[in-house]
N, C-alpha and C positions, 0 to 999 in steps of 0.2 A: 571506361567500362562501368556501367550498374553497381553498386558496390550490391555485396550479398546482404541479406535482413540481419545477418549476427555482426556483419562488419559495420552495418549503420547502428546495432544495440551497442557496441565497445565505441562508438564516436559518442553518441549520449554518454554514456557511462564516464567519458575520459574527457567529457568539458565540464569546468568548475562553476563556474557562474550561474545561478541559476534560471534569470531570463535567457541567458544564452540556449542553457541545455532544453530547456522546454521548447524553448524555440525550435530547434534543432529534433529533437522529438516529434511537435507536430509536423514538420517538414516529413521526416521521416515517414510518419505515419500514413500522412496526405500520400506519396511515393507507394505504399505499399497498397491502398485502397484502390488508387488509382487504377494500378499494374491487375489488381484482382474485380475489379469491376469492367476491365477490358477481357479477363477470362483467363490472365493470366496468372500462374502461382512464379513466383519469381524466388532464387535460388535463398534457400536458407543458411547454404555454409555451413564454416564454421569461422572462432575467432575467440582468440584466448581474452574475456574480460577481465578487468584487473580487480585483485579479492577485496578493496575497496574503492568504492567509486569517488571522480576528482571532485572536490568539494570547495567553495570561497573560503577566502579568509575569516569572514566571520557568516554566521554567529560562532562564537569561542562553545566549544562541545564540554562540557561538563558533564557528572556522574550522575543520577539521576536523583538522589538525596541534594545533592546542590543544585539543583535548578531552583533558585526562588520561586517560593510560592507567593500568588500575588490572589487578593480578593475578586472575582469575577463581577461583582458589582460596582466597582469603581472602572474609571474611564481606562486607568492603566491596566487592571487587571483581565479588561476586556481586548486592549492590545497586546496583553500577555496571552491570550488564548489563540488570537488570533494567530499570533507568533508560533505557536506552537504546533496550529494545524497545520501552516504554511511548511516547516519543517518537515512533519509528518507526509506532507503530499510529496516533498520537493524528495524525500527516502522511497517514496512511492514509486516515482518516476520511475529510478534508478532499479528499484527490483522488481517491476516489472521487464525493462530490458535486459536485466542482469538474466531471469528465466528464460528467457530468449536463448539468448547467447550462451549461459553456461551450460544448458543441455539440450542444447543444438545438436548430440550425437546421437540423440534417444529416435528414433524416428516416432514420429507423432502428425495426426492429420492437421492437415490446413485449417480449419475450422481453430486448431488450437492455438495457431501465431495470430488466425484472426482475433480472438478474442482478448492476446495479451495486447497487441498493438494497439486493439480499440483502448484496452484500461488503459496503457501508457500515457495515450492523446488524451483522455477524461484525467489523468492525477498530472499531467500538465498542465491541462486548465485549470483544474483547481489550484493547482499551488499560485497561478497569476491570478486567480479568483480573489484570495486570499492577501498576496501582495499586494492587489486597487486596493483591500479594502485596509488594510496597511498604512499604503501613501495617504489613502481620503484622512484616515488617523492622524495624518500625520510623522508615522513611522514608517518601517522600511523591515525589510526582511533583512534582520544581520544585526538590529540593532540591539537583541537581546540576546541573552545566551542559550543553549537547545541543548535536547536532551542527546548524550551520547552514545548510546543504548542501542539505536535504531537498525544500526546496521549489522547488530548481534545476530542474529538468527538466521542472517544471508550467510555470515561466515559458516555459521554453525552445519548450514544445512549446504554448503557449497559443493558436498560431495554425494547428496541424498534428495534428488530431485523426489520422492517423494515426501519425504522431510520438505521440503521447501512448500511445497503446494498443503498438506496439512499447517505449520504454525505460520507462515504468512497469511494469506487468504482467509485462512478457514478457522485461525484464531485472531491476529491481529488486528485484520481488517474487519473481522468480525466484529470487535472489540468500538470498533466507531460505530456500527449498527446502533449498541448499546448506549455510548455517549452523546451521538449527535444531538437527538434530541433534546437535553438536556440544555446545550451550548444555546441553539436556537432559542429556544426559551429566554435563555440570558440577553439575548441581541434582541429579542424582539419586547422583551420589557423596558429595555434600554432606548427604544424607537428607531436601533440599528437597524432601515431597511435594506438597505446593499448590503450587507450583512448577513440578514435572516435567507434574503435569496441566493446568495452566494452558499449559503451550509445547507439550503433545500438543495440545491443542484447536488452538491457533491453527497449527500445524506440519497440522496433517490439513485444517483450513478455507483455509489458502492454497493450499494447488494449486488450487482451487475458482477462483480469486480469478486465477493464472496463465491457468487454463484460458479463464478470460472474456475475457482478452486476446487469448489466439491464435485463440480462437473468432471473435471479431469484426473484430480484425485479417484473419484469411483472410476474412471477407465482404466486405469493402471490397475486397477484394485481385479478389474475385472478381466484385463489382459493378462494379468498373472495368476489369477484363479484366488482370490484373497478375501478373505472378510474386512469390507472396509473399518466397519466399525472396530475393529480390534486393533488393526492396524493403526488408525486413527488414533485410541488414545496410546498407545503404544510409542508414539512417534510423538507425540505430543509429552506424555511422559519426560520421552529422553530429550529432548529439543529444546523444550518450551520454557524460560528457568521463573517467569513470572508467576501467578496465581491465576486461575480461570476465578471473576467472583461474581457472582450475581447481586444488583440484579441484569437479564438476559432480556434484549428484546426478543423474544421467542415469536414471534410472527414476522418481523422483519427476515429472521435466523431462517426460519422455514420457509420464506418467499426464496430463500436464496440457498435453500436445499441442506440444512443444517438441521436434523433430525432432533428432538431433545436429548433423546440418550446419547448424540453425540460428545456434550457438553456438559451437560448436569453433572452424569457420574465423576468426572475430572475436578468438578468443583465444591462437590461431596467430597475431595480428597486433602483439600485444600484443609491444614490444620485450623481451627477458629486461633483466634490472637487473644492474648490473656485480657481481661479488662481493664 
């Protein structure tokens, strides 16, 4: 029997390895494309995910004040970034199917598993994007330690699907809009070319990934007769326990339906740090 889309989200979720689970992902995904490009919507289920997803033995998860900090100009410190976006994608995977699967009971249109499924398949390539360029390094995903932070805001928001779609998406993932750039920069003065194309690929596929957030965050907003913007920081308020700080890619933000006032005000809120 077809397994249902939430029963294939809890099999991602519940394998550890990471080649394995991406692998597994794109299979997935391929299966659900497939079934909907023949005209068919194939059953969504449901399926209890588990409140954290199975993970390898390493990299060792650390607090986020101990994650060595490494120079981004040296060779290691450029394996350190890399290390770290590989992390961040391989957390990607996972909460994207985790939104799958954890509110699976919400009834929502098909348009809306399309476009989590598409993220899942794009932050599985990326996290193997990130892996070659790892190995070419010489390193390996696992051999440093990663931040253990990440999968805060899934617990957080595991009972508040619209909690989930504001501080994931619509801040976190925001939140690479603002950095990428930067990193590229670093690989590409480095003469990192597999590198630079590997963070252009995923730097152009996350607004994508932004966009699906505010898209369906405003639906709900609008199914329940709501003021997104309020709700938005409101939610973010209670959620969100980092700092919004500028500086904002604000055109990136806006390509991907992130209003300024959605953001700015929250980061005007942010106390300054003594000097």
């Amino acid at each position: 029997m077809q397994p249902t889309l939430s029963e294939m989200a809890v099999e991602v979720l519940t394998t550890a390895d990471g080649r394995a689970k991406t692998a597994l992902s794109r299979r997935h995904a391929a299966a659900w494309f497939a079934a909907r490009e023949s005209g068919a919507l194939p059953e969504i289920g449901t399926a209890t995910p588990p409140l954290r997803p199975a993970r390898p033995d390493a990299p060792a998860l650390l607090s986020p004040r101990d994650v060595p900090r490494r120079r981004p100009g040296t060779p290691e410190g450029r394996i350190a970034l890399l290390h770290a976006v590989a992390h961040i994608e391989l957390n990607a995977v996972d909460l994207h199917w985790d939104i799958i699967a954890r509110f699976a009971h919400v009834k929502m249109p098909p348009g809306y598993y399309d476009d989590w499924v598409k993220a899942a398949d794009e932050e599985s390539k990326h996290f193997n994007l990130m892996c070659d360029c790892l190995e070419a390094a010489g390193s390996h995903y696992g051999a440093l330690p990663a931040h253990a932070g990440m999968w805060r805001a899934a617990e957080d928001t595991a009972e508040d699907f619209m909690g989930r779609l504001a501080v994931v998406p619509m801040v976190l993932e925001a939140r690479g809009l603002d950095v990428t750039p930067g990193m590229i920069e670093v690989f590409r003065r480095a003469g990192a070319v597999d590198a630079v194309t590997a963070l252009e690929t995923i730097y152009a596929e996350e607004v994508g990934h932004v966009a699906y957030g505010s898209k369906w965050f405003h639906f709900l907003c609008g199914r329940h007769d709501m003021d997104p913007k309020e709700v938005f920081h409101g939610l973010v308020r209670k959620y969100f326990h980092g700092a919004l700080k500028p500086p904002f890619n604000d055109e990136k933000r806006a390509e991907a339906g992130l209003p300024l006032d959605f953001y700015w005000p929250l980061a005007e809120e942010t106390p300054a740090k003594a000097p």
